[in-house]
C-alpha positions as a Markdown table, in Angstrom:
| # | Residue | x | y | z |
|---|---|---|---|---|
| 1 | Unk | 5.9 | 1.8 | -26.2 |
| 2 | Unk | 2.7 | 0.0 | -26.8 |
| 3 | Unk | -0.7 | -1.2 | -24.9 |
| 4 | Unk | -0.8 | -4.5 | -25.6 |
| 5 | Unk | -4.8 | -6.0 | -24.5 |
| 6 | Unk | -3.6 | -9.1 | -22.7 |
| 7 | Unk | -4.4 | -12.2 | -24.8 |
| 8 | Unk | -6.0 | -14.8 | -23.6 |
| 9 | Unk | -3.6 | -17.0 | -21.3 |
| 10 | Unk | -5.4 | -19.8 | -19.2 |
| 11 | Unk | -2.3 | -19.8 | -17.0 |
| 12 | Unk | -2.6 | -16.1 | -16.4 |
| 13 | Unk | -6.3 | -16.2 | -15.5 |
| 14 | Unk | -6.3 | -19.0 | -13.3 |
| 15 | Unk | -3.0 | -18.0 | -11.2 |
| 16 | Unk | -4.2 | -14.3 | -11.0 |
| 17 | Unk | -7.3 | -14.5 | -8.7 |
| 18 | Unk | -4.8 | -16.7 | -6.7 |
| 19 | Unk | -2.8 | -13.7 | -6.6 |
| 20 | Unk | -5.7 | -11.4 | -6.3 |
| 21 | Unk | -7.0 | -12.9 | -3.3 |
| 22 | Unk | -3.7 | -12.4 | -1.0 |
| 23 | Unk | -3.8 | -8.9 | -1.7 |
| 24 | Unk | -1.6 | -8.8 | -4.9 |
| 25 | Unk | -1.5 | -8.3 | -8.7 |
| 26 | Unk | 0.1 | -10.9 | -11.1 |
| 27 | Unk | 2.1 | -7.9 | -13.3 |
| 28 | Unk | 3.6 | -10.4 | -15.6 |
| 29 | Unk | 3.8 | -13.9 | -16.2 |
| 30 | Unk | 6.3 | -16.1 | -18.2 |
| 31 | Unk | 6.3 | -19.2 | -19.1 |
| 32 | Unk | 9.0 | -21.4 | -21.1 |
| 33 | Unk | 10.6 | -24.7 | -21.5 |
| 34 | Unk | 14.3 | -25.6 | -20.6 |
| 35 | Unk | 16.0 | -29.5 | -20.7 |
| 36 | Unk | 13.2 | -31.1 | -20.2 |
| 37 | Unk | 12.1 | -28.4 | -17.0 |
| 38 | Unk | 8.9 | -25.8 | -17.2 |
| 39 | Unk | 10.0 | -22.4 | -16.0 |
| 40 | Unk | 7.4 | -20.3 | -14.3 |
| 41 | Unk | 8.6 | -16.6 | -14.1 |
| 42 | Unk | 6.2 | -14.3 | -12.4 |
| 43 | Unk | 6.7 | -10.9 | -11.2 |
| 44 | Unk | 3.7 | -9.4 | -7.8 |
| 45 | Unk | 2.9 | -6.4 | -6.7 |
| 46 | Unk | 0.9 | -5.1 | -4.3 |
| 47 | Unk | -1.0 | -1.7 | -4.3 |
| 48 | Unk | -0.1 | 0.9 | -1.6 |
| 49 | Unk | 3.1 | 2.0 | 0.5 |
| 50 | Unk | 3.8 | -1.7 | 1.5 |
| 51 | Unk | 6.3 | -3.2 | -0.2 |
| 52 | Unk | 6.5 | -6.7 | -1.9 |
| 53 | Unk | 9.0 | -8.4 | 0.4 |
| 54 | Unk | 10.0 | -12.4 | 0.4 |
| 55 | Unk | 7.2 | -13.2 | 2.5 |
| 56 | Unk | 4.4 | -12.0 | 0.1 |
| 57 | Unk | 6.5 | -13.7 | -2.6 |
| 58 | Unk | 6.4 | -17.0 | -1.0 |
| 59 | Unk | 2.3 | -16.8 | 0.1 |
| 60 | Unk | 1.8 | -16.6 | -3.8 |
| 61 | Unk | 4.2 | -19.0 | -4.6 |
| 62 | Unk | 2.9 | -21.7 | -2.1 |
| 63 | Unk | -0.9 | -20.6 | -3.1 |
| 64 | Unk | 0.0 | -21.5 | -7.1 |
| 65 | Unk | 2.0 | -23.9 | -6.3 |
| 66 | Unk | -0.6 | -27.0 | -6.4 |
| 67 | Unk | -2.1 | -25.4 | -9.6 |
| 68 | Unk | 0.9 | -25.2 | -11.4 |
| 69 | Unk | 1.7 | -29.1 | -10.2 |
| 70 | Unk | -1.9 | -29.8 | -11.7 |
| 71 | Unk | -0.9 | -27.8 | -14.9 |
| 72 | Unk | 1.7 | -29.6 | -15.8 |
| 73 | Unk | 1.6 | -33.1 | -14.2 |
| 74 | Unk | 4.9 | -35.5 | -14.1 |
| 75 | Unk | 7.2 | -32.5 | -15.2 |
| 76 | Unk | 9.7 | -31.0 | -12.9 |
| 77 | Unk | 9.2 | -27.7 | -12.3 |
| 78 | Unk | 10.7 | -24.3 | -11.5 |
| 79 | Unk | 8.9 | -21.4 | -10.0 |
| 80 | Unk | 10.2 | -17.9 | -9.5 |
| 81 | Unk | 8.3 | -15.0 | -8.1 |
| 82 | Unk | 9.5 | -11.6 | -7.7 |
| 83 | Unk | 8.6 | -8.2 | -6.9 |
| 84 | Unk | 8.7 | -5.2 | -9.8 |
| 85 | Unk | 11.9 | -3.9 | -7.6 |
| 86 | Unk | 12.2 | -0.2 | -7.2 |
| 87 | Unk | 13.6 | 0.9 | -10.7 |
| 88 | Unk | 11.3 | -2.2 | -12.4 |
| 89 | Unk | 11.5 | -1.1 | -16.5 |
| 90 | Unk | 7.8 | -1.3 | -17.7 |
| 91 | Unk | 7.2 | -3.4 | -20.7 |
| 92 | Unk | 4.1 | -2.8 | -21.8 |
| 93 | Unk | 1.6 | 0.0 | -21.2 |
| 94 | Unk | -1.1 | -2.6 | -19.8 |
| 95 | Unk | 1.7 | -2.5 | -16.9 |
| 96 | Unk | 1.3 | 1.2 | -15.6 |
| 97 | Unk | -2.2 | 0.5 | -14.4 |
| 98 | Unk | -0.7 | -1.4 | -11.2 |
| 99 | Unk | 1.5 | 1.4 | -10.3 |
| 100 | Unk | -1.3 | 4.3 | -9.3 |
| 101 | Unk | 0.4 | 6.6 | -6.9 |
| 102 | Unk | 4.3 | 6.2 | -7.9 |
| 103 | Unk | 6.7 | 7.8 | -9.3 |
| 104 | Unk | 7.6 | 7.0 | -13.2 |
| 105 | Unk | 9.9 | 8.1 | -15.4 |
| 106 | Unk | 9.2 | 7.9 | -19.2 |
| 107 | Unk | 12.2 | 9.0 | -22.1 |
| 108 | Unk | 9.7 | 10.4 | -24.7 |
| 109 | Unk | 10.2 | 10.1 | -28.4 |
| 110 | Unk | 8.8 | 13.7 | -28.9 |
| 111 | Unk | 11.4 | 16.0 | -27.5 |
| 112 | Unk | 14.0 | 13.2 | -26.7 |
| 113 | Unk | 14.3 | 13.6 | -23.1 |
| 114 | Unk | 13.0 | 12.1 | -19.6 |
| 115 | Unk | 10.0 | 13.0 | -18.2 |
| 116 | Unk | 9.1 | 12.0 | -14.8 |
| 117 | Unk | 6.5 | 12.9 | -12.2 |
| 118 | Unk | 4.2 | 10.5 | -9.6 |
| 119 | Unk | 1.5 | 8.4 | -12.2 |
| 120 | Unk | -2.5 | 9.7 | -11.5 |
| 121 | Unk | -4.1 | 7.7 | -14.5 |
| 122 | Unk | -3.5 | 5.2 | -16.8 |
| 123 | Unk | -5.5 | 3.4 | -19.4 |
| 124 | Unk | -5.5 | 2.1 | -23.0 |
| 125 | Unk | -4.4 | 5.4 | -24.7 |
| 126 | Unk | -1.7 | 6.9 | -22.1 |
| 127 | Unk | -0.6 | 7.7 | -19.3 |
| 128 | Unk | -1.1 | 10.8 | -16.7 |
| 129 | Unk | 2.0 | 12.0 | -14.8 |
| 130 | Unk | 1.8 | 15.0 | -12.0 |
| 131 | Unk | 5.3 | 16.6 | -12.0 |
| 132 | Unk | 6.7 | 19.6 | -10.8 |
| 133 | Unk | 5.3 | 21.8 | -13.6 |
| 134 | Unk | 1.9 | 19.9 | -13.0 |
| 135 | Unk | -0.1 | 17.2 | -15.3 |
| 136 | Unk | 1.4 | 16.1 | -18.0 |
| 137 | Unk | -0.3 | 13.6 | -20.5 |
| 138 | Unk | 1.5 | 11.5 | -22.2 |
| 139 | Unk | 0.4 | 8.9 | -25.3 |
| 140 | Unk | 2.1 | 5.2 | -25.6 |
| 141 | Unk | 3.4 | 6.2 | -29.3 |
| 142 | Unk | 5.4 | 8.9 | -27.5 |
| 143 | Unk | 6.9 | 6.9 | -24.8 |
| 144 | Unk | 10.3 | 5.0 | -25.7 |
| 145 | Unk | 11.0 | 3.4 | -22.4 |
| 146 | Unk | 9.5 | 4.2 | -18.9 |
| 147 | Unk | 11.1 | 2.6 | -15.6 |
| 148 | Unk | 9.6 | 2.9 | -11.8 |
| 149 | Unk | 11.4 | 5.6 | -10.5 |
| 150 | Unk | 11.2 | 6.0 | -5.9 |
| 151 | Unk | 13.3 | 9.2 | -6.5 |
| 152 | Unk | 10.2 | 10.7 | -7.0 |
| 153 | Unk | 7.7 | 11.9 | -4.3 |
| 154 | Unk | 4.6 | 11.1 | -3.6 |
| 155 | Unk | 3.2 | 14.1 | -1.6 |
| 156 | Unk | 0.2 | 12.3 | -0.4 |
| 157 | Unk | -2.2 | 13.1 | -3.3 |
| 158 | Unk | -3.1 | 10.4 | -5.7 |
């Protein structure tokens, strides 16, 4: 896996205060062009033991909306928010950040097998996981895959 710096995106870093300001994070945003349409894909999440339900989907969506109209004036366009969902596959290591506090499960490269234990740190070199056998660090270069994983317990301590 790899920490990717986010590059710049103007349509990232004016839709994510949006976000930021309802009380969510903009994980990922995707942008692409179909027949003619403009596809917005984005994917919110929101820090803590509330979930991301269709009602926090659709206050982002109706707060970008007007931007996104502004973006891209005349064209029709598609918008679709989600949430990460509860087994969300990470995609980049600049992702972990947004999931302090829950359980992860990363395959690592180094002894090829799963490792998985609640997420305590994250930043541009690895990850921290607290497991059963306690802290475990982990780099990016020694990560295949890693996935959300609500199998694993929080026991209050982040």
């Amino acid at each position: 896996m790899r920490y990717t710096p986010r590059q710049a995106d103007s349509l990232y870093e004016t839709l994510e205060p949006v976000a930021r300001s309802l009380g969510m994070a903009l994980v990922e945003l995707t942008l692409s062009r179909h027949r003619g349409s403009v596809q917005v894909r984005g994917v919110v999440y929101r820090t803590g033991k509330a979930a991301v339900g269709v009602d926090d989907c659709s206050r982002v969506h109706r707060a970008i909306l007007p931007l996104l109209e502004q973006a891209f004036p005349g064209q029709d366009l598609f918008v679709e928010l989600s949430s990460p969902g509860i087994d969300r596959v990470i995609k980049d290591g600049r992702e972990f950040v947004h999931y302090l506090g829950r359980g992860v499960r990363c395959y690592r490269t180094d002894i090829s097998d799963w490792t998985g234990g609640i997420l305590r740190s994250a930043d541009e070199n690895g990850i921290v996981l607290k497991g059963k056998d306690g802290m475990t660090t982990l780099t990016y270069g020694c990560i295949a895959k890693a996935k959300l994983d609500d199998t694993i317990e929080n026991r209050g301590e982040v």
